[in-house]
C-alpha positions in Angstrom: 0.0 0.0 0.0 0.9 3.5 -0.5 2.0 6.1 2.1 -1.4 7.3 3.2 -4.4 4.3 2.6 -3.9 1.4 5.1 -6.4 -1.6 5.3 -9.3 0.5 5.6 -8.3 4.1 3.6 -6.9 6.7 5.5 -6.7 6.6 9.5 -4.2 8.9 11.1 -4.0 11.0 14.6 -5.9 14.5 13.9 -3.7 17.2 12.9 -0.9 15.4 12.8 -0.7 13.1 9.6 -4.2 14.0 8.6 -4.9 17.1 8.1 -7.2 19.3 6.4 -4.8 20.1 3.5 -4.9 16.2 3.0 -8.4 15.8 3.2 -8.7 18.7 0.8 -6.3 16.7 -1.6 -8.2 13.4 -1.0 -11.4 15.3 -2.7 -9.2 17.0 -5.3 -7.8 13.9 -6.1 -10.7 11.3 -6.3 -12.9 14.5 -8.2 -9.4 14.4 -10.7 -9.9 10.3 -10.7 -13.8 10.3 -11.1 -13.6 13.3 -13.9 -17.6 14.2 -13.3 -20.7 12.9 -11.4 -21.6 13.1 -7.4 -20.4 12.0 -4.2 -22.4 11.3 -1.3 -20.6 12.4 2.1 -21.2 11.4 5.6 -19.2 11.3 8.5 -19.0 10.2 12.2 -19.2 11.6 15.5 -15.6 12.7 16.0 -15.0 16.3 16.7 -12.5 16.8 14.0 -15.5 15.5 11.9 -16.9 19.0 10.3 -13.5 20.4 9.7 -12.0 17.4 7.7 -15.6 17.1 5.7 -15.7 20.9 5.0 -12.0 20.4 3.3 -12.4 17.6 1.5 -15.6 19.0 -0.3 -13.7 21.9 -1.3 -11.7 19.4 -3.2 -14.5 17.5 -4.5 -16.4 21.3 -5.6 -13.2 22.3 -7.4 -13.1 19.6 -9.9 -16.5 19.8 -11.0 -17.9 17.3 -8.6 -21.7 17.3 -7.6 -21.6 16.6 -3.8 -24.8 15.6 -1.9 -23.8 16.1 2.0 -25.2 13.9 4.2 -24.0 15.1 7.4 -24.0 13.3 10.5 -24.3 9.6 9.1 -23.0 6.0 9.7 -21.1 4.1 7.0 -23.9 2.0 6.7 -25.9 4.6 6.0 -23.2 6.5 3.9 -23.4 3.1 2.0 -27.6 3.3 1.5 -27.5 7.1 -0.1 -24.8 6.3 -2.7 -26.9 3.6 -4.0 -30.4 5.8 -3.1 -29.3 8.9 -5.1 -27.8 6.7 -8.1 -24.1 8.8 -6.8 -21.1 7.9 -8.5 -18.7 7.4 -5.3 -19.1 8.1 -1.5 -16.7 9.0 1.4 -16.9 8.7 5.3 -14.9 10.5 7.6 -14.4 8.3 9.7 -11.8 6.1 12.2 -13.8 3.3 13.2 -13.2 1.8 16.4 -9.9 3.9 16.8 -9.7 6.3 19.7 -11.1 9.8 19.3 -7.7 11.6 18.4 -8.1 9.9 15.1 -10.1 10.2 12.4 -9.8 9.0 8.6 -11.2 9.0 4.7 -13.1 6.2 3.6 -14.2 5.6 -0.3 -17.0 3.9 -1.9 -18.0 2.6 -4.9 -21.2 3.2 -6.7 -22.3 -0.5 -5.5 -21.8 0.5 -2.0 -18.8 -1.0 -1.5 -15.0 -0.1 -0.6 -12.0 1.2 -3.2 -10.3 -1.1 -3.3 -6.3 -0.7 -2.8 -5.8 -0.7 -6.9 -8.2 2.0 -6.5 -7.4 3.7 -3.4 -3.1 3.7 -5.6 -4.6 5.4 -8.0 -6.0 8.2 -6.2 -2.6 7.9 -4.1 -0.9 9.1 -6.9 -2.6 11.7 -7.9 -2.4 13.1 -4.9 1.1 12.3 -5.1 1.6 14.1 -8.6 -0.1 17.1 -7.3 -2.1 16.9 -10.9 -5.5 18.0 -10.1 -8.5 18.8 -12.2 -9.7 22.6 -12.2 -13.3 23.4 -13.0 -13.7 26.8 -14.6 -15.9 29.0 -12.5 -18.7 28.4 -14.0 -18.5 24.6 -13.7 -17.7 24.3 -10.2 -19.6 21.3 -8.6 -23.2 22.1 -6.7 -23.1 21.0 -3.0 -26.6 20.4 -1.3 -27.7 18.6 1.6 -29.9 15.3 2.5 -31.2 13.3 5.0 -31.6 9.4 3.7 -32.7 8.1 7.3 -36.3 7.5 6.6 -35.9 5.8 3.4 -33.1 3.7 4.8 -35.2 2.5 7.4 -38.0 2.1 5.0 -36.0 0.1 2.7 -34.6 -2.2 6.0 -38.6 -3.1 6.6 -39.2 -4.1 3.7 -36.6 -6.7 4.1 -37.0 -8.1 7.9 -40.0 -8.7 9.7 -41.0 -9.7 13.2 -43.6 -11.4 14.4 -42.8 -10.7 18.2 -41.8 -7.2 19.8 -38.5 -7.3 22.0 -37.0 -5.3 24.8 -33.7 -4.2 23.0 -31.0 -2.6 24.7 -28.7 -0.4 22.1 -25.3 0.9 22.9 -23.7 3.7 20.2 -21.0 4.6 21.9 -21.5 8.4 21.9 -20.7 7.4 17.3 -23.0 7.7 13.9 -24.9 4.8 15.1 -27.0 6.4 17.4 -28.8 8.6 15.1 -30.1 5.4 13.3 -29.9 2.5 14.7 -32.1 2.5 17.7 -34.6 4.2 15.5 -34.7 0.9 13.0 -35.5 -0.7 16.2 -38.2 0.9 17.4 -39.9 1.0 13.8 -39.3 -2.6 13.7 -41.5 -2.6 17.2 -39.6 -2.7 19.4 -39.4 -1.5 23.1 -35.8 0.3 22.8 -33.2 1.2 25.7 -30.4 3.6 24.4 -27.1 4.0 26.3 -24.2 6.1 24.9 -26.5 7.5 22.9 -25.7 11.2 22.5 -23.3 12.1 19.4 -20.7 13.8 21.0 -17.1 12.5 19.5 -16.1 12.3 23.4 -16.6 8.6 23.5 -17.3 6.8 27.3 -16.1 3.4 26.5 -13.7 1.9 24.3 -15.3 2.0 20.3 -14.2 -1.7 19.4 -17.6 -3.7 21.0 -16.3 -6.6 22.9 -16.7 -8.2 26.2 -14.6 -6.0 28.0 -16.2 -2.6 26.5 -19.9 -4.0 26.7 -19.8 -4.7 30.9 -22.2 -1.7 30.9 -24.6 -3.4 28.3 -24.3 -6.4 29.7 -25.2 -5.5 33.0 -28.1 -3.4 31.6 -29.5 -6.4 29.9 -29.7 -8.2 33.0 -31.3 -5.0 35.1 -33.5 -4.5 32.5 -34.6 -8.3 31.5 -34.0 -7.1 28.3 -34.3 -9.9 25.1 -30.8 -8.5 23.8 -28.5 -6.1 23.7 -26.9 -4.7 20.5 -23.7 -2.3 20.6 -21.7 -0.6 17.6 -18.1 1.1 17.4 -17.6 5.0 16.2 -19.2 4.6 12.7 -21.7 1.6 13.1 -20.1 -0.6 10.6 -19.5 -3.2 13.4 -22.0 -5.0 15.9 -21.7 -6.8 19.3 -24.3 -8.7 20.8 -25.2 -9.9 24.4 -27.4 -12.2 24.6 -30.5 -12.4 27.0 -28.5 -13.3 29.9 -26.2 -10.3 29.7 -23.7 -12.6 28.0 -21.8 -11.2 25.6 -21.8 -13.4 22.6 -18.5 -13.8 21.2 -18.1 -13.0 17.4 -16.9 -16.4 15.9 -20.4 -17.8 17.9 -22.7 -14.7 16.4 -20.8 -15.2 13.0 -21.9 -18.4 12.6 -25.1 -18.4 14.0 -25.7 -15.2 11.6 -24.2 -16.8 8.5 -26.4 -20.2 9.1 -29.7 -17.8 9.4 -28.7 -16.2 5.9 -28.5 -19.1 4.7 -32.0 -20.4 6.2 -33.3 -16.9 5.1 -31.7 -16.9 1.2 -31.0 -20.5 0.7 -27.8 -22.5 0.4 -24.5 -20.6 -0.9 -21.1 -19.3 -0.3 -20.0 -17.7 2.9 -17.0 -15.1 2.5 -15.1 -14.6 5.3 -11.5 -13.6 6.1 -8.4 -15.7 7.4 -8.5 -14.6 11.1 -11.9 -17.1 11.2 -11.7 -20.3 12.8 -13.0 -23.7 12.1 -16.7 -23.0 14.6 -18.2 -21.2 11.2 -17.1 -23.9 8.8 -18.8 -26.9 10.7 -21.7 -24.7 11.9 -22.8 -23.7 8.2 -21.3 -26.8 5.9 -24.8 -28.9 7.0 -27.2 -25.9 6.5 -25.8 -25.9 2.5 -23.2 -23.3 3.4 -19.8 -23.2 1.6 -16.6 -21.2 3.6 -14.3 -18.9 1.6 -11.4 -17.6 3.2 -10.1 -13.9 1.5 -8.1 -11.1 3.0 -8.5 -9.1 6.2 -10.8 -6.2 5.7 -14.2 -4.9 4.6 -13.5 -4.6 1.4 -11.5 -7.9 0.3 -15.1 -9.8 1.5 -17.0 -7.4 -0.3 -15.1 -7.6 -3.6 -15.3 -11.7 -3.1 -19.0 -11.3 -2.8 -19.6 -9.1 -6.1 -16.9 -10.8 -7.9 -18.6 -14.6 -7.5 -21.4 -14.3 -5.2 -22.7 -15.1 -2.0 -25.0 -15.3 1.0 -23.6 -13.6 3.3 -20.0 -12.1 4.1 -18.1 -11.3 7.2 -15.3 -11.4 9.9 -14.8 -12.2 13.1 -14.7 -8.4 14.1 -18.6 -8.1 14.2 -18.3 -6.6 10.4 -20.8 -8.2 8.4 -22.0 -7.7 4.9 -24.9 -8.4 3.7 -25.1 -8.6 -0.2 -28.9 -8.5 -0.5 -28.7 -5.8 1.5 -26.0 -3.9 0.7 -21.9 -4.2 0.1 -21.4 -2.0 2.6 -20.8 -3.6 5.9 -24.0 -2.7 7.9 -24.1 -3.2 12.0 -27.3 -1.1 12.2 -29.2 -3.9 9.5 -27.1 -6.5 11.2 -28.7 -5.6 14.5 -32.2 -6.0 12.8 -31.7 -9.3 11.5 -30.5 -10.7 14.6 -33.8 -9.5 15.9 -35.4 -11.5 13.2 -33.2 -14.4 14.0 -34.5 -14.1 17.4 -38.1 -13.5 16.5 -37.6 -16.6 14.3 -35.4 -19.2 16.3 -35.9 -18.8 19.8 -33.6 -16.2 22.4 -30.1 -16.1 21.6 -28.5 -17.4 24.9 -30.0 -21.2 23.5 -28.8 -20.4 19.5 -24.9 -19.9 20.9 -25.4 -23.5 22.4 -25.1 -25.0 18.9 -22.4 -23.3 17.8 -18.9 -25.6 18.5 -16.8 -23.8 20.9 -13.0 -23.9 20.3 -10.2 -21.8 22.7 -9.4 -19.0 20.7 -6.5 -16.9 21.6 -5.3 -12.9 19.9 -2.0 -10.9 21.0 -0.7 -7.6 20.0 2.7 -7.1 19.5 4.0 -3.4 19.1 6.0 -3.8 15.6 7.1 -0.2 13.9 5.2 0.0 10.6 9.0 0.2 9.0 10.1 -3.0 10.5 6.6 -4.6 9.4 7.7 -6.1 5.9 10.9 -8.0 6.8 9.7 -8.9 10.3 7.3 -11.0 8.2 9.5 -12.5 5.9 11.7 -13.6 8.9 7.9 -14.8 10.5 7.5 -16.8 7.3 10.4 -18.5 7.4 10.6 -19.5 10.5 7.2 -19.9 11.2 6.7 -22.6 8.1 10.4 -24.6 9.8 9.3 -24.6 13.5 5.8 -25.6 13.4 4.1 -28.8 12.3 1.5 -27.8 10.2 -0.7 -29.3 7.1 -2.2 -26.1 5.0 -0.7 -22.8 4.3 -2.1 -19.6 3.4 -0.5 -17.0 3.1 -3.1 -14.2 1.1 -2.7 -12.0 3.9 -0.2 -12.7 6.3 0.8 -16.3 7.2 -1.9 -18.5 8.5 -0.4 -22.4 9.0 -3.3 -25.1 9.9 -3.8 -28.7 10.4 -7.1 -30.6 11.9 -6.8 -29.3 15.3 -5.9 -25.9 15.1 -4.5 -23.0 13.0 -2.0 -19.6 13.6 -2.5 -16.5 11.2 0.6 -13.5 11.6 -0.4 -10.6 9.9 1.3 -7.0 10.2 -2.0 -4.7 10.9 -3.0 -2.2 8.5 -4.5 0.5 10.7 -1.6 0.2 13.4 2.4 0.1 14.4 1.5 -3.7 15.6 1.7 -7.2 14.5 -0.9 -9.5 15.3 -1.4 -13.2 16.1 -4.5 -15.0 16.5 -5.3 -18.9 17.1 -7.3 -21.4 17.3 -6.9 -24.6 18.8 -9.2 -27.2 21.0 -8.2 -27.4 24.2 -6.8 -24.4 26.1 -3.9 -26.2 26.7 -3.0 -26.8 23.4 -3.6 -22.7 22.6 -1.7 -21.5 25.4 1.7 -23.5 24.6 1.2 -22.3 20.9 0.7 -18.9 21.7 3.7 -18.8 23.7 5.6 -20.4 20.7 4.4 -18.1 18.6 5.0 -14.8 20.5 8.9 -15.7 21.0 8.8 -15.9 17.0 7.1 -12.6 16.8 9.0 -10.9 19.2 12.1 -12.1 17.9 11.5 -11.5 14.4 10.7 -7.7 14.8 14.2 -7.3 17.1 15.9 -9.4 13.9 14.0 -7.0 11.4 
């Protein structure tokens, strides 16, 4: 990748690395790339959010670029308008799950989903060559605004349906989320709880919904005898669930059991999901008629697996799920209505995660300097592929060696200065004395690099 667009476009510290003269550039460059049309433009709850969207219209306006500003908006929904106002690309400002401090630049496609990096080089280097289109005066793009939240959630009941009304508790975590999503539920019938639900870009808990972040949702579940409880990270392109005992349901268990209701729902198929998956999904879905595909980490490598060759349903184990009937962009606010109807449908969620196999999975950070990222994993390769005793490689993205019983995937991450390893194995033995293997190799790879 280039020196700006990581695994999931541009995501730097505010003011630092991204600025507004590179956000202006962004728009100068992908109105240079697109030559005419409109963008759709949305972005998340971060305070640096209005500044960074301002400048990188500018850009867009200046090369003759029709811009329909969305405003306040999750991906997801980001996603909906391009597709809802026929727009020839979109952009989020957005940085995920990242900490407030940061924020980013996010591209779509006409069909909803991500640039993809061939794309996101080619807009590198015009911004690189500093070769941008100029609009004469009196062809300088229009800018107006629009809200597409009621024919989102329009569009979103047309597609799920519940028989039964739930107690739903919804956590936004102070991001884009919460000017949607508990809405949808609400609409859908549902008796609807909001925490962290006030968009202020000063976020109370960590973004990234796990079990850790979620205690307060959990807890509020169980207070609240509530059916289930949905949570999303800074731009609502993620979901976590807890289930109705304030559990929170880990996301290889709500992968699978969400992947095996698509396929109930839209018959048998493909499932696309990425390396970091383990083996739960594969034996949950194979006798419902699903088939696994493994692709790269990141949004856009299911997405582009999905339109390139079809699917049911796409997703990773980081609560990002896409679903292509839906949409190519990855949707926690939909995702959060279909596990409703999955509810309404099978029974409460706490007896679904029962059927899903449970295997000991285990995921380290290691700091790594992005410089040091390249020849830390060839040294990771090599010894990797010597020291272990292993039956399939693939190595797409990263290095991921299996056999029957359990599987390691390196992989330098795109978004940080870190390398990461995750495992799967079945016993927690077994993980623990390869995780310790495997961190030595790390560890001493990056002090070799």
């Amino acid at each position: 990748m280039g020196r700006y667009f990581g695994t999931s476009g541009i995501r730097e510290v505010v003011n630092e690395k991204l600025t507004p003269e590179l956000a202006l550039g962004v728009g100068r460059a992908l109105g240079t790339c697109l030559g005419e049309g409109t963008v759709v433009v949305g972005m998340d709850t971060r305070t640096s959010g209005e500044m960074l969207k301002r400048a990188l219209v500018s850009g867009l306006l200046s090369a003759g670029i029709d811009v329909i500003d969305i405003g306040l908006a999750p991906t997801p929904l980001t996603g909906f308008a391009i597709r809802l106002y026929g727009a020839d690309a979109g952009v989020t400002i957005t940085a995920s799950h990242n900490p407030p401090e940061y924020n980013g630049i996010k591209v779509w496609q006409a069909n909803g989903m991500a640039y993809t990096p061939e794309m996101e080089n080619r807009l590198e280097a015009i911004l690189e060559s500093g070769n941008f289109k100029k609009a004469p005066w009196n062809e300088i793009g229009s800018l107006r605004k629009a809200d597409p939240r009621e024919e989102y959630i329009e569009a979103a009941l047309e597609m799920v349906h519940l028989d039964g009304s739930y107690t739903v508790v919804l956590d936004s975590g102070n991001g884009a989320g919460s000017i949607l999503s508990p809405y949808l539920q609400r609409e859908m019938g549902n008796r609807v709880i909001s925490l962290n639900s006030h968009p202020s870009g000063f976020f109370v808990r960590e973004l990234e919904p796990n079990a850790e972040s979620l205690s307060g949702l959990a807890n509020t579940v169980r207070v609240m005898k509530a059916d289930v409880g949905i949570a999303h990270d800074g731009d609502a392109d993620r979901i976590g669930v807890v289930d109705d005992r304030g559990n929170f349901v880990e996301y290889e268990v709500m992968l699978s059991l969400i992947a095996g209701y698509m396929l109930r729902k839209f018959g048998k198929g493909k499932i696309v999901t990425t390396v970091d998956a383990g083996f739960a999904l594969d034996d949950y879905v194979k006798p419902l008629g699903g088939e696994v595909i493994r692709t790269r980490v990141g949004d856009v490598a299911v997405a582009d697996e999905l339109a390139k060759h079809g699917g049911v349903f796409g997703g990773e184990p980081s609560g990002t799920w896409i679903m292509p009937e839906w949409n190519l962009t990855p949707d926690g606010i939909f995702a959060g209505a279909l596990v409703l109807e999955m509810i309404d449908k099978l029974g409460p969620l706490s007896e679904l995660a029962k059927e899903v196999p449970r295997y000991v999975t285990l995921r380290a950070k290691i700091p790594c300097p992005n410089e040091k990222k390249a020849r830390a994993m060839e040294i990771i390769a090599h010894e990797a592929l010597r020291s272990f005793d292993y039956e399939r490689l693939i190595d797409i993205d990263g290095v991921r060696i299996e056999n029957s019983n359990w599987w390691i995937l390196f992989r330098p991450s795109g978004t940080e200065p870190i390398m990461r390893i995750t495992l799967e194995a079945h016993t927690e033995d077994k993980a623990k004395e390869l995780m310790e293997k495997a961190e030595r190799l790390v560890r001493d790879a990056i002090t070799r690099a």
